[in-house]
C-alpha positions as CSV (number, residue, x, y, z in Angstrom):
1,X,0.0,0.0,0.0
2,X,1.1,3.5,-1.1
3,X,2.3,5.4,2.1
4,X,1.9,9.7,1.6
5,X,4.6,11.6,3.0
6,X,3.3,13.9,5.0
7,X,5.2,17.0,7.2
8,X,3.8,16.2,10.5
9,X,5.6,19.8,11.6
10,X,2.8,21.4,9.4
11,X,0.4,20.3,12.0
12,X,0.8,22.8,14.6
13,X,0.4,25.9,12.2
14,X,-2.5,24.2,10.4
15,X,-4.8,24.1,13.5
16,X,-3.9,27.6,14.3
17,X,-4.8,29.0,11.3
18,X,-7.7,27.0,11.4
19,X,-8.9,28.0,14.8
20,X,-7.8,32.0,13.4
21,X,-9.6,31.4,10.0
22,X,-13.1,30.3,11.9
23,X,-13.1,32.4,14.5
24,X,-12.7,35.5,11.8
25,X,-15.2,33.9,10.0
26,X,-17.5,33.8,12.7
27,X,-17.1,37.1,13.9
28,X,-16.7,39.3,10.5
29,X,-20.5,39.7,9.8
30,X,-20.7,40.7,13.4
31,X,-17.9,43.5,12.9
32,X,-20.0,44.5,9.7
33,X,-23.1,45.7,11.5
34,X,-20.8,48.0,13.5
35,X,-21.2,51.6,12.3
36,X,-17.7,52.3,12.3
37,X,-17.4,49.4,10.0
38,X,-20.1,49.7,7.8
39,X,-18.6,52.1,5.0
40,X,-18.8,50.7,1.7
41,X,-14.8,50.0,1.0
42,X,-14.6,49.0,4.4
43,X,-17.0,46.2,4.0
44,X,-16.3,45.3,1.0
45,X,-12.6,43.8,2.1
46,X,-14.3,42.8,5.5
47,X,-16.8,40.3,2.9
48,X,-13.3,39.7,0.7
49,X,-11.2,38.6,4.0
50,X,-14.2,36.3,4.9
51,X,-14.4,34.7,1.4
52,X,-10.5,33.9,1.3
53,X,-9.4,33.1,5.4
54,X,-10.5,29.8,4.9
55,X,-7.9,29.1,1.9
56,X,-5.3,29.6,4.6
57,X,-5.6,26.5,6.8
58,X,-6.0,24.4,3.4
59,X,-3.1,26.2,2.4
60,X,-1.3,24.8,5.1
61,X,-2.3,21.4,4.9
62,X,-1.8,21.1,1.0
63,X,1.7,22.7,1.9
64,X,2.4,19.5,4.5
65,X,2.3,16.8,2.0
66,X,5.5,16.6,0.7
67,X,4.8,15.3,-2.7
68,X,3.1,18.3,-3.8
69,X,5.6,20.9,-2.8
70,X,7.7,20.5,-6.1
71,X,4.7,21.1,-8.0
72,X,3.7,24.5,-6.0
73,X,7.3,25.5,-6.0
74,X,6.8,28.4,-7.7
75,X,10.6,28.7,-8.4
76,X,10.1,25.7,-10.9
77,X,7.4,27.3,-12.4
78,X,10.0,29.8,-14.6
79,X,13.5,28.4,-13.8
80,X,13.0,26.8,-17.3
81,X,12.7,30.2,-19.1
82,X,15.3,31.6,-20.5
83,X,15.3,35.5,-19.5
84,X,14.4,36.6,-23.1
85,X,11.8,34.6,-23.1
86,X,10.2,35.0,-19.3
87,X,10.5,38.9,-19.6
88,X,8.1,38.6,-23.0
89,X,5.8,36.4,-21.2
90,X,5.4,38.6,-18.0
91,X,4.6,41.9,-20.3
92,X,2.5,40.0,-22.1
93,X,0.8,38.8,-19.1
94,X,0.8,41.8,-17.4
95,X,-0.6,43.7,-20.8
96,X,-3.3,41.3,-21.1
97,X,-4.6,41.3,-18.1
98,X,-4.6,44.9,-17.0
99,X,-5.9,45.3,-20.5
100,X,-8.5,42.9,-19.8
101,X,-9.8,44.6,-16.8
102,X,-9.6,48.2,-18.3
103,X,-12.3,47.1,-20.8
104,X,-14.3,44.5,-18.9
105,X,-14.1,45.9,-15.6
106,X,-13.9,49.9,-16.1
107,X,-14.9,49.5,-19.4
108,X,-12.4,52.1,-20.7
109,X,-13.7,54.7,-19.0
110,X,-12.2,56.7,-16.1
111,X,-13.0,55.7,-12.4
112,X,-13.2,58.5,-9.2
113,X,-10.5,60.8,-9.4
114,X,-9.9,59.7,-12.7
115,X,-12.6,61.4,-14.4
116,X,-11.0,65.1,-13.3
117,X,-7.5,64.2,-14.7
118,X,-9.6,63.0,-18.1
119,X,-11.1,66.0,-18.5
120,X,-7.5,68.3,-17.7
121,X,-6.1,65.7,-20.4
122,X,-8.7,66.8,-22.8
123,X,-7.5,70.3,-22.0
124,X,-4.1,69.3,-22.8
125,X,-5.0,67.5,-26.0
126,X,-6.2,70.4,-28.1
127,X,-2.5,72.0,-26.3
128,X,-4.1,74.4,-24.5
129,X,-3.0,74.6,-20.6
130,X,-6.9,76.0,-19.7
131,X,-9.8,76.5,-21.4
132,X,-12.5,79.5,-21.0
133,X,-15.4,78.4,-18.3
134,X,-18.6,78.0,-19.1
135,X,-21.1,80.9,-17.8
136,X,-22.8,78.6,-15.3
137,X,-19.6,76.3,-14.0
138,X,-21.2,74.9,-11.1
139,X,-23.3,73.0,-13.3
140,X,-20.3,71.0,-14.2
141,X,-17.3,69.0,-12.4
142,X,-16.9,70.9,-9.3
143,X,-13.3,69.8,-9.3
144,X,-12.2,71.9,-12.6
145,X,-12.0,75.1,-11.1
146,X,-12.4,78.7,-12.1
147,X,-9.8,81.5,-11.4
148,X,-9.4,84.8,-13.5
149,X,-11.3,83.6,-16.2
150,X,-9.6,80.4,-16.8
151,X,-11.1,77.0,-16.4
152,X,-8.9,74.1,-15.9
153,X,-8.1,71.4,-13.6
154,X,-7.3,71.0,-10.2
155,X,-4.8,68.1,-10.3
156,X,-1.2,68.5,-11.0
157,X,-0.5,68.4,-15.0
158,X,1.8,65.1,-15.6
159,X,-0.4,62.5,-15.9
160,X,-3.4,64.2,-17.9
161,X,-0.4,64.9,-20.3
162,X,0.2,61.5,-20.8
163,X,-3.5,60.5,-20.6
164,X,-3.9,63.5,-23.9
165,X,-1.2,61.8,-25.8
166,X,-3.2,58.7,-25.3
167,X,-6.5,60.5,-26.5
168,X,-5.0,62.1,-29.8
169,X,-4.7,58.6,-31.0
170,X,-8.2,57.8,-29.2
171,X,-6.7,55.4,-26.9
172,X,-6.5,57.1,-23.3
173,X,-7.2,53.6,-21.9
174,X,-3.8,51.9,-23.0
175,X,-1.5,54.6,-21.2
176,X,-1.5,52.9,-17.6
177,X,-1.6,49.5,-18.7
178,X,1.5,50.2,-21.4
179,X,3.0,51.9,-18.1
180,X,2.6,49.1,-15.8
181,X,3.1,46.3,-18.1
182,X,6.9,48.3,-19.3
183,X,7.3,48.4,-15.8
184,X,8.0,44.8,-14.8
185,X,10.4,44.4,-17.2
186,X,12.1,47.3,-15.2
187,X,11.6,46.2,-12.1
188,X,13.0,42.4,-12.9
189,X,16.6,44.0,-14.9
190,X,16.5,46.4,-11.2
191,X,16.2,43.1,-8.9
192,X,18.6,41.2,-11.3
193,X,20.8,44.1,-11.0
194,X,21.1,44.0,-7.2
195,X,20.7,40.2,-6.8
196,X,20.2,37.5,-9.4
197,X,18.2,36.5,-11.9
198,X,16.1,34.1,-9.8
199,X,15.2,37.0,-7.2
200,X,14.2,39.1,-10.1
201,X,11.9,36.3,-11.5
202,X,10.4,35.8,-8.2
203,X,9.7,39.1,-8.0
204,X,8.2,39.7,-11.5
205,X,5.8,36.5,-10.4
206,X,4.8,38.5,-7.3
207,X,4.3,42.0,-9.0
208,X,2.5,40.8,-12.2
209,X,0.2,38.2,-9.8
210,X,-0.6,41.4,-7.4
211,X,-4.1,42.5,-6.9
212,X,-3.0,45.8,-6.3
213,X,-0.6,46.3,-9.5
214,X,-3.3,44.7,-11.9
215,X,-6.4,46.5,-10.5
216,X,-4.4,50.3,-10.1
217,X,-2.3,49.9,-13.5
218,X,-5.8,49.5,-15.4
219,X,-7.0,52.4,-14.3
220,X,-6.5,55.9,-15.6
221,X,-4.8,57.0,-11.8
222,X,-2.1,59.6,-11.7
223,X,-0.6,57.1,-9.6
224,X,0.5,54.9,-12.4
225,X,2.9,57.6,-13.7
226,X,4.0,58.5,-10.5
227,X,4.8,54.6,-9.7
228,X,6.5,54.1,-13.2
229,X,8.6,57.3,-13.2
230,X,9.5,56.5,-9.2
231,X,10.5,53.0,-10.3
232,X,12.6,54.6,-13.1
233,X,14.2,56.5,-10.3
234,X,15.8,53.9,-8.5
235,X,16.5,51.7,-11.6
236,X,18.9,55.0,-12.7
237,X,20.4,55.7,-9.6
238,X,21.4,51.9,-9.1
239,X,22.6,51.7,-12.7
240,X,24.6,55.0,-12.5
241,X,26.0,53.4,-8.9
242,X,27.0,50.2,-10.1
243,X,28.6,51.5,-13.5
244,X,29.7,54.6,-12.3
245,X,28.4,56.5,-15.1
246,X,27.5,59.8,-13.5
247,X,25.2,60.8,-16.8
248,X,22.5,58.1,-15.2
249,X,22.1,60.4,-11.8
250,X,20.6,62.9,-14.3
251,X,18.2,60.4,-16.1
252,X,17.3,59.5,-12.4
253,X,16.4,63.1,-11.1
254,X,14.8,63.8,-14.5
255,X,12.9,60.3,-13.7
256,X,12.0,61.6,-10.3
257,X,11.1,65.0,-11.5
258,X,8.8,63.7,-14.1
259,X,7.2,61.4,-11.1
260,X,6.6,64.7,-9.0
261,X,4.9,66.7,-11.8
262,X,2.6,63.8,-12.0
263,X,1.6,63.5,-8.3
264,X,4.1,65.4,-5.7
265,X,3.6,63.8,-2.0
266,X,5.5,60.1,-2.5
267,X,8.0,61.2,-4.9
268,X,9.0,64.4,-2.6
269,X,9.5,62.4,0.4
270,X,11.8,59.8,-2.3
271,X,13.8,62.4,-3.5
272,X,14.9,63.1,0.8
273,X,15.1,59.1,1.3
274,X,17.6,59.4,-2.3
275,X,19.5,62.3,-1.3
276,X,20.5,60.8,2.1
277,X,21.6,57.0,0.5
278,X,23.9,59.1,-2.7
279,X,25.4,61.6,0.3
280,X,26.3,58.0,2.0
281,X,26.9,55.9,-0.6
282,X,29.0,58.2,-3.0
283,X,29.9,61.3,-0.9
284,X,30.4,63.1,-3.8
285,X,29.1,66.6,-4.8
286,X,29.3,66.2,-8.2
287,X,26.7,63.5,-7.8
288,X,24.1,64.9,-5.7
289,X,24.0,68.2,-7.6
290,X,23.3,66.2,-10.9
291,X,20.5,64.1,-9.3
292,X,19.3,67.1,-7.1
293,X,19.1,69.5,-10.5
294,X,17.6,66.9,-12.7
295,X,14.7,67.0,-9.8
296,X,14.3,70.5,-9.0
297,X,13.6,71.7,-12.1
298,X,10.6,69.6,-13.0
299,X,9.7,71.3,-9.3
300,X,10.4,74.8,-10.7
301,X,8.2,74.1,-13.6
302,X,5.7,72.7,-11.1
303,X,5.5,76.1,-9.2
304,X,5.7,78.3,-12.0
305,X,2.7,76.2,-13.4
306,X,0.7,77.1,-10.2
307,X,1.9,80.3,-10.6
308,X,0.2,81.0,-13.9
309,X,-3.0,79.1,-12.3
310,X,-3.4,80.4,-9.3
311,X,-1.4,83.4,-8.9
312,X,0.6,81.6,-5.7
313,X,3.5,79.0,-6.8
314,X,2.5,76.9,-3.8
315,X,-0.9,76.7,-4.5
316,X,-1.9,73.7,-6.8
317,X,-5.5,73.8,-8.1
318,X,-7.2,71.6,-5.7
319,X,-6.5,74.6,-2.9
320,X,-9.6,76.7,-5.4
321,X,-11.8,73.8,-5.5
322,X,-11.8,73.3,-1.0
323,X,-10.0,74.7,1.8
324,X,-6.5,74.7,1.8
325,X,-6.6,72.6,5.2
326,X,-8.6,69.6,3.1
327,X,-5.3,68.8,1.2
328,X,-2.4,70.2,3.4
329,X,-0.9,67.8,5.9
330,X,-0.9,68.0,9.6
331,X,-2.9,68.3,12.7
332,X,-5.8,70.5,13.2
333,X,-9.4,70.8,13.9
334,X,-9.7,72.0,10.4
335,X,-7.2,69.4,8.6
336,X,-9.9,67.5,6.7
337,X,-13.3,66.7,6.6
338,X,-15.1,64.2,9.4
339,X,-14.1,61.1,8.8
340,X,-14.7,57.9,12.0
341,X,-16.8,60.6,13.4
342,X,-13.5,62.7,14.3
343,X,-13.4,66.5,12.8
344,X,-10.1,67.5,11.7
345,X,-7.1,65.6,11.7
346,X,-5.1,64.3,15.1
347,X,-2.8,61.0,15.8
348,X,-5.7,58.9,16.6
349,X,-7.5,59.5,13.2
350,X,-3.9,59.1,11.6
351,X,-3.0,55.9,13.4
352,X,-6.8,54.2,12.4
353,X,-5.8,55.1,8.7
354,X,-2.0,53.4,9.2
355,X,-4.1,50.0,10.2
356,X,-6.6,50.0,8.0
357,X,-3.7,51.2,4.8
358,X,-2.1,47.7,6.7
359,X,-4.7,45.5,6.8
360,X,-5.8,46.4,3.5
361,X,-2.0,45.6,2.6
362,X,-2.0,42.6,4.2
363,X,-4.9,41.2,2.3
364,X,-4.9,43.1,-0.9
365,X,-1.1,43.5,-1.9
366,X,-0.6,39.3,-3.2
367,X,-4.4,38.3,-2.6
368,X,-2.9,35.9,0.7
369,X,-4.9,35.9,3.8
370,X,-4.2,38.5,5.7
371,X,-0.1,37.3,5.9
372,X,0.8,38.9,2.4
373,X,2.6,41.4,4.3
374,X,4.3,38.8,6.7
375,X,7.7,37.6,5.1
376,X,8.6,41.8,4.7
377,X,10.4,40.9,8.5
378,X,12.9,38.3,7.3
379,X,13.8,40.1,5.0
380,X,15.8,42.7,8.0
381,X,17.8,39.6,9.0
382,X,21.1,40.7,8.2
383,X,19.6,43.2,5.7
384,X,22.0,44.8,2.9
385,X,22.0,48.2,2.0
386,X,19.3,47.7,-0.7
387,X,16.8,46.4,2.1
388,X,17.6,48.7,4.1
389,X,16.8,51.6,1.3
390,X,13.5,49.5,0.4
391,X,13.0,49.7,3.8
392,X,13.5,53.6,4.2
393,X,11.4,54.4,0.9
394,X,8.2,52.7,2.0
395,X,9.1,54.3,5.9
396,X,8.8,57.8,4.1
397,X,5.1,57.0,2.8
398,X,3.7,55.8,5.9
399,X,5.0,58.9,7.3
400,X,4.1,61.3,4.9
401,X,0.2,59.8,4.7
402,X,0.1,59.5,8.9
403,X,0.2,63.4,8.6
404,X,-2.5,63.0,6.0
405,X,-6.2,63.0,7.0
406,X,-7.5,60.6,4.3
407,X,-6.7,56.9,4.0
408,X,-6.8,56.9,0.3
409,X,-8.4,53.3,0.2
410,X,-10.3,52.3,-2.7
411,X,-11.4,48.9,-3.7
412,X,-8.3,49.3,-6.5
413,X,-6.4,49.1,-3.3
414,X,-4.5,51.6,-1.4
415,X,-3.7,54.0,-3.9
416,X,-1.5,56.4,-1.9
417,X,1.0,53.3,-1.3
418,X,1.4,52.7,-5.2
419,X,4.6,53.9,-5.6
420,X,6.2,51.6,-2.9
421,X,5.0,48.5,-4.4
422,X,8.3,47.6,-6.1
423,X,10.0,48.3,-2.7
424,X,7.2,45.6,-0.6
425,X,8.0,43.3,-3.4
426,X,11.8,43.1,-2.7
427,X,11.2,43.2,0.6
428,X,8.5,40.4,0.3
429,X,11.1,37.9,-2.0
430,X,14.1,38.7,0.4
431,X,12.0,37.4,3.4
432,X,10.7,34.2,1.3
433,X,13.9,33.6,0.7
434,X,15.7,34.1,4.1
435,X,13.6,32.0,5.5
436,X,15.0,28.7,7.5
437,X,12.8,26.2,5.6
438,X,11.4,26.1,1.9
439,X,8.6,28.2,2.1
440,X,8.1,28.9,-1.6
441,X,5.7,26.0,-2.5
442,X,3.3,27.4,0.2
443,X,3.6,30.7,-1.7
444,X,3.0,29.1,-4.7
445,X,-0.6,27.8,-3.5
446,X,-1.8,31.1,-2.0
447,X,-0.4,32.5,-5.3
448,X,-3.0,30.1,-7.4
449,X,-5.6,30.9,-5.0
450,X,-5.4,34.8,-5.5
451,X,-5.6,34.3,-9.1
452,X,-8.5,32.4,-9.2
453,X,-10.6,33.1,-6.0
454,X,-9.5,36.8,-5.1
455,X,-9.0,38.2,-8.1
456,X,-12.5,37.3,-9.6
457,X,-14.1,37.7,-6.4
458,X,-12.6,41.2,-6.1
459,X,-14.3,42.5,-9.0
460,X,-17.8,42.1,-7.9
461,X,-17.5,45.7,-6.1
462,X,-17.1,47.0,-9.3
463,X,-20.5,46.4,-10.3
464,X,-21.5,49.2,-7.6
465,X,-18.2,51.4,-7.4
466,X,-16.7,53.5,-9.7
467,X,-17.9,54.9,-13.1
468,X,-20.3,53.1,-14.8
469,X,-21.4,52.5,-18.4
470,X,-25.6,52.2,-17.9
471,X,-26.7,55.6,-17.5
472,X,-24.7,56.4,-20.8
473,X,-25.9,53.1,-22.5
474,X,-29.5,54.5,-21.4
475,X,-29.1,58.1,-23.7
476,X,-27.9,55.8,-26.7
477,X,-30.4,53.5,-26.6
478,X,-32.3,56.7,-26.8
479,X,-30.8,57.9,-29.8
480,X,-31.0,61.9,-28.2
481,X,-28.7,64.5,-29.8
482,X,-28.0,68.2,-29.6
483,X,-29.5,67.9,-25.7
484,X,-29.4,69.0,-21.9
485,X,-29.6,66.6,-19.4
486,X,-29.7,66.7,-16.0
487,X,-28.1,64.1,-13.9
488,X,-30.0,63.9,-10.6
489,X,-28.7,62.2,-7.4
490,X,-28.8,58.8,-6.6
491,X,-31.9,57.9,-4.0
492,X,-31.3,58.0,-0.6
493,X,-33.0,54.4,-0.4
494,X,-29.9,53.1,-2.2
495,X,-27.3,52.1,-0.1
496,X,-24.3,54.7,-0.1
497,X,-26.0,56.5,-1.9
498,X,-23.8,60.3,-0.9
499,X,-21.1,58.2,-2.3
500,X,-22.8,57.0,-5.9
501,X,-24.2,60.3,-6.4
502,X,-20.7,61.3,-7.6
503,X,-19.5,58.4,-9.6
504,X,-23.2,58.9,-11.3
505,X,-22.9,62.2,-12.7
506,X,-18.5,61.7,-13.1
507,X,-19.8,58.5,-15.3
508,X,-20.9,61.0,-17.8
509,X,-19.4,64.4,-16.8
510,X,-15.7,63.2,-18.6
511,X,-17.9,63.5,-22.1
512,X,-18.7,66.8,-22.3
513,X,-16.0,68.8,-24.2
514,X,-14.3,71.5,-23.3
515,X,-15.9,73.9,-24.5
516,X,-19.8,73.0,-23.0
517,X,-21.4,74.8,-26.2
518,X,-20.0,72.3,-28.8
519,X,-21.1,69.1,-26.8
520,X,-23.6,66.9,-28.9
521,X,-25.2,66.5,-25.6
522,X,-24.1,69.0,-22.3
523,X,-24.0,66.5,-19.1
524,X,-25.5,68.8,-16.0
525,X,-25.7,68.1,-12.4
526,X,-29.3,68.6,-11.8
527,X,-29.7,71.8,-9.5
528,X,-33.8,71.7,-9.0
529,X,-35.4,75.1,-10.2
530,X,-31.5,76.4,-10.8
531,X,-31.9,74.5,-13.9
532,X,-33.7,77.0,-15.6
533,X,-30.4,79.0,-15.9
534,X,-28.8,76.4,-18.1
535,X,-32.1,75.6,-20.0
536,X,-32.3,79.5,-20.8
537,X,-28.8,79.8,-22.2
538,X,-29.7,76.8,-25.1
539,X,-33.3,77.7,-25.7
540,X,-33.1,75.6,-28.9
541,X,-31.7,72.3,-26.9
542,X,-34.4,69.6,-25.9
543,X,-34.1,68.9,-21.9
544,X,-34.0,65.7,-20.2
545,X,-33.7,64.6,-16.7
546,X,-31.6,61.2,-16.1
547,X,-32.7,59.2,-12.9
548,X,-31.3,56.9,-11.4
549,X,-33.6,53.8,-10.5
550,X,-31.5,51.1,-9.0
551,X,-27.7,51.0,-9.2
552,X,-27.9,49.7,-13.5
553,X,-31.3,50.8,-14.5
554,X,-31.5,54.7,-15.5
555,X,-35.0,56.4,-16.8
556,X,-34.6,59.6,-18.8
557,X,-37.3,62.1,-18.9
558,X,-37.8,64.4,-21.3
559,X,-39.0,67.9,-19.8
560,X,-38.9,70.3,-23.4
């Protein structure tokens, strides 16, 4: 009779994670119906934990029989593949399937914060930097902002330019996914640069299979460009170090510079974390002046663009649209909106929004069960320099966004921790591999089970969240032209429905053009009897009203 070999040492961690796995289960749905719980991203990754916890102790126990760890090893799974040939197969992968959820998921159209850096890249596409405002601009996106007679978006110009390069060859949608998918080949000729070829494959395997790289790189974000150009950064500055050819410091600030004009926070607290490791490392002026120019003057292009904007170089165009307290950093009873029920910003609100960016982490970053954040410790055993600068570079976002009141959390992930991806990763493959015992084949099953239970799972939020295709679908099956039509707010008996009521009107808002009088059809929030404004300035337009009946079926009324 045929004996299995089973690892009787597995034992011990598999009832643990059992006795973990149902107790969470058990006592999610009860944590749910707590009000401080019951926001709609929240929950969502609450219901996503519950789905997956169970994987773990099954996990465990597949991991114990010994037979099947050479077939999990996920270090088998490319060791075969000859560089040339892995690197075309992880673009490929990584194209596909960021493609694949830009169109099916997002449908090619721009989700949340998106939609404003759309409509500043359709600005930027006929090369104009604003664009005169329409007589009644409150009728429109809130968030493109009016000063001195110039219309034009709050965000910070380097992404919408890439997004407008995208949109004069009517293909917006392929400008993250290009970015993310060029990225891994970066990021494995980085690793291999610092390590060895089978780190950097690992690596690639982690990145590509990451819930958070596939579901942020299909989006139209300004934090793909940030990400790619930060990546690009450290890809330089190790290149230039380990050549010493000084003419790569520049591509590196330029690279950095480049990252900061598309979204300033993460890549301003990198450039401090750089300057610190090439004073160290190199002690050489000649070096930090080249990286240090290279970066400050995409910053001096930065300020002289607000400048131009807002008549104040340190005044981007979000400080117009809100308070300037809503996006400064700090501590104040003014620093933010309420959000938990706490006005303001202070360290309790800041440390609730550093555990819920970590358990969001811990769940979201590889799809694992709550422990994708948990080999990042091993990796510190006898760390080299280029852990330890991982380790500083992802230390300088958790402090920059403790000091911020938002958590930045969407059901993409958490967005404000893009940019350190590449550095978790490292991190992440270090620790597997530091590790006293073969770990990898364990890996290697909660791998398969985030690619086909958490991935597909997570994208049922999607059919609530976000920009959405129906209400548009609605006006064409109409066959309306040369309209008005008034978006009106999603019921109150909806579920979230404070929150919808802004994706609903930004799911149509990006398609006006620029200049409201030469839209086919002008998309309008619906202001009640201040309707009658808009309606008197295009007396020969028909009117419509678009409704919102349950979260996919829209009516549309006709009022003239």
């Amino acid at each position: 009779m045929m004996r299995v070999s089973f690892d009787k040492h597995v034992l011990a961690p598999f009832f643990v994670s059992l006795i973990f796995a149902g107790i969470l289960y058990y006592f999610i749905p009860l944590i749910q119906n707590i009000k401080f719980f019951s926001g709609m991203v929240i929950s969502h990754y609450l219901s996503q934990c519950r789905v997956i916890i169970l994987f773990l102790p099954l996990s465990v126990l597949v991991y114990g029989f010994k037979p099947l760890r050479k077939f999990f090893d996920f270090e088998k799974w490319f060791s075969p593949l000859k560089q040339r040939y892995f690197l075309i197969l992880a673009f490929v992968l990584a194209f596909i399937s960021t493609n694949f959820i830009s169109f099916f998921i997002y449908h090619h159209i721009p989700q949340g914060d998106a939609v404003i850096l759309f409509f500043q890249g359709k600005i930027f596409s006929k090369f104009q930097r604003w664009v005169i405002p329409p007589l009644y601009p409150e009728f429109f996106l809130r968030e493109i902002v009016v000063k001195d007679g110039k219309w034009f978006g709050m965000m910070p110009p380097g992404h919408s330019i890439f997004l407008a390069m995208g949109m004069i060859f009517r293909i917006p949608w392929i400008i993250s996914p290009l970015m993310g998918s060029i990225s891994v080949v970066i990021f494995y000729l980085l690793i291999k640069d610092i390590y060895d070829e089978t780190i950097a494959k690992s690596g690639v395997l982690l990145l590509v299979l990451s819930p958070t790289f596939l579901f942020i790189s299909s989006s139209m974000l300004s934090q793909n460009s940030s990400y790619f150009f930060s990546l690009l950064t450290i890809f330089f500055m190790i290149k230039s170090l380990k050549s010493e050819r000084i003419k790569l410091i520049l591509f590196s600030g330029i690279s950095l510079g480049i990252a900061f004009l598309c979204r300033p926070q993460i890549p301003l607290m990198f450039f401090i974390v750089s300057l610190i490791f090439l004073i160290y490392k190199t002690k050489s002026f000649k070096y930090i002046f080249i990286f240090s120019a290279g970066f400050v003057f995409f910053v001096i292009l930065q300020l002289m663009d607000n400048y131009i904007l807002t008549g104040n170089p340190f005044y981007y165009g979000y400080n117009l649209y809100v308070s300037t307290q809503y996006h400064g950093i700090g501590f104040g009873a003014g620093k933010g909106p309420p959000t938990y029920g706490i006005y303001g910003h202070n360290f309790l609100k800041g440390f609730i929004n550093l555990f819920y960016n970590l358990f969001v982490l811990s769940l979201h970053l590889f799809g694992f069960p709550l422990i994708s954040l948990l080999f990042i410790p091993f990796a510190f055993k006898k760390p080299d320099k280029y852990e330890l600068l991982s380790g500083f570079f992802i230390l300088s976002a958790f402090i920059f966004w403790f000091l911020y009141w938002f958590h930045g959390i969407s059901p993409m992930g958490p967005k404000y921790y893009y940019e350190i991806l590449p550095f978790l990763i490292i991190l992440t493959v270090r620790g597997i591999y530091k590790t006293n015992f073969n770990i990898r084949p364990l890996i290697g099953i909660l791998l398969m089970l985030n690619a086909f239970i958490y991935i597909p799972q997570n994208t049922k939020i999607f059919r609530i969240w976000g920009s959405k295709p129906y209400a548009y679908d609605e006006i064409e099956k109409q066959n309306i032209h040369y309209a008005i039509v008034f978006v009106k707010d999603v019921p109150d008996k909806i579920p979230f429905s404070r929150l919808l009521s802004k994706f609903n009107y930004f799911s149509l808002a990006f398609r006006n053009d620029v200049d409201i009088e030469k839209s086919d059809i002008i998309y309008a929030y619906d202001l009640g009897e201040e309707n009658k404004k808009l309606i008197e300035l295009y007396p020969d337009r028909n009117v419509y009203i678009l409704e919102c009946v349950d979260l996919k079926k829209f009516y549309l009324k006709k009022v003239r």
